[in-house]
matplotlib code that plots the C-alpha trace (Angstrom):
import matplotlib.pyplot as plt

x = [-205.1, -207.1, -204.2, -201.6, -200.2, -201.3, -202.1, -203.0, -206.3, -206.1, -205.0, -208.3, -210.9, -209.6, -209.5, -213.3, -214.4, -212.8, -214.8, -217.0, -220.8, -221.7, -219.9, -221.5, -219.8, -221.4, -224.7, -224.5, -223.9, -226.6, -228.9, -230.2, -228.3, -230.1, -228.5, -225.6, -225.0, -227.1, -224.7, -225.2, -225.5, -228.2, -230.5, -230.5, -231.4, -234.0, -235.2, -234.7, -237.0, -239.5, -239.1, -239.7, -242.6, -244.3, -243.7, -245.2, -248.5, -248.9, -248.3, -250.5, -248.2, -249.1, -252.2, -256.0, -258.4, -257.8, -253.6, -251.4, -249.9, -246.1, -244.1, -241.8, -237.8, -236.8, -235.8, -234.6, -237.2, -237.1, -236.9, -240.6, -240.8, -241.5, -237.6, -236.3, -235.9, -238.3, -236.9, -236.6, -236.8, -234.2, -233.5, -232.7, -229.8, -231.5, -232.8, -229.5, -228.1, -231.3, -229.3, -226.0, -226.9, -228.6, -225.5]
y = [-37.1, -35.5, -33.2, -36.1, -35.6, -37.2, -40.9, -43.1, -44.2, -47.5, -46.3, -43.7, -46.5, -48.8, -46.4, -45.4, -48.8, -49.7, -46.7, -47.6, -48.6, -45.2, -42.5, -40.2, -40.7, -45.2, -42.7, -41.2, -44.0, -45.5, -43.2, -40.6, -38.4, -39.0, -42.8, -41.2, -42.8, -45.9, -49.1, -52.0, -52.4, -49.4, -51.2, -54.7, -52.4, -50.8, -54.5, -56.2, -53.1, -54.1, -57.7, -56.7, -54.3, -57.4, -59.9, -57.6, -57.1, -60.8, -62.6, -59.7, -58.1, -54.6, -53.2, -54.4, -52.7, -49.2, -49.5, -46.8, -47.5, -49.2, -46.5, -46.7, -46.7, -43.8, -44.6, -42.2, -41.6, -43.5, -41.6, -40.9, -42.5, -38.5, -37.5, -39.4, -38.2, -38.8, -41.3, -39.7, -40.9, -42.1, -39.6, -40.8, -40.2, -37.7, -35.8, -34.9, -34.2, -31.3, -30.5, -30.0, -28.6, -25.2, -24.1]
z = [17.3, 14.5, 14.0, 13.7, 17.1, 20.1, 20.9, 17.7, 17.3, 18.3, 21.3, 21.7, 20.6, 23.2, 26.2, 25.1, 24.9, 28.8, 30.2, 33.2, 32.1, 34.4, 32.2, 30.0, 27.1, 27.5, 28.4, 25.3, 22.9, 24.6, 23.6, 26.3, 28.8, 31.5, 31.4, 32.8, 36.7, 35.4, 35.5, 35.7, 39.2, 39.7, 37.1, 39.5, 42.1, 40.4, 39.4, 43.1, 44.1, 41.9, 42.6, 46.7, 46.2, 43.8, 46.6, 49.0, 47.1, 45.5, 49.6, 50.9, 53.6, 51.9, 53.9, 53.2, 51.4, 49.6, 50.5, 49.2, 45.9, 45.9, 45.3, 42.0, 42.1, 40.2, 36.9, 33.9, 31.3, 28.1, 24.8, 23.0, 19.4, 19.1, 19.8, 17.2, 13.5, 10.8, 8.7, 5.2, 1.7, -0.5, -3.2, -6.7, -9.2, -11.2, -7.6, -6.4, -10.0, -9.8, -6.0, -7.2, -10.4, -8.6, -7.3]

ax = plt.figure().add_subplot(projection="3d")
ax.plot(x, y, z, "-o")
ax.set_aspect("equal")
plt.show()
């Protein structure tokens, strides 16, 4: 495509955009590769578990006194504000004139 053979690009951009919500490439663009697997339907999952385990614990059907803790449903770790770039400053005019002008 990049070459000038191939497919066009309209053609490219719409077979990306009708991937399935579980492919890398949507995991990707979503930010974290360990999205990848995570549709739509594995996050209501996730959320029904949730939703169970709270119901359990608020009607009191989840043993008396010191009871285990409800286990979790597995989820993929979200980024730390620490992964992302620093954000950096805008240079002015005159800065990258001084840039360009050492080489």
């Amino acid at each position: 495509m990049i070459a000038g053979r191939g497919p066009s690009p309209a053609l490219v951009l719409l077979l990306v955009q009708r991937l399935p919500d579980t492919s890398l490439t949507i995991a990707l663009a979503s930010g974290s590769r360990e999205l990848f697997g995570w549709g739509q339907d594995r996050h209501l999952t996730a959320d029904l578990f949730d939703a169970i385990n709270q119901n359990t614990r608020a009607t009191g059907q989840w043993g008396k006194g010191r009871a285990p803790k409800i286990p979790a449903y597995p989820r993929p770790q979200a980024k730390k504000k620490a992964d992302k770039p620093k954000a950096r400053r805008p240079r002015s005019v005159a800065e990258i004139y001084k840039v360009f002008q050492r080489r």
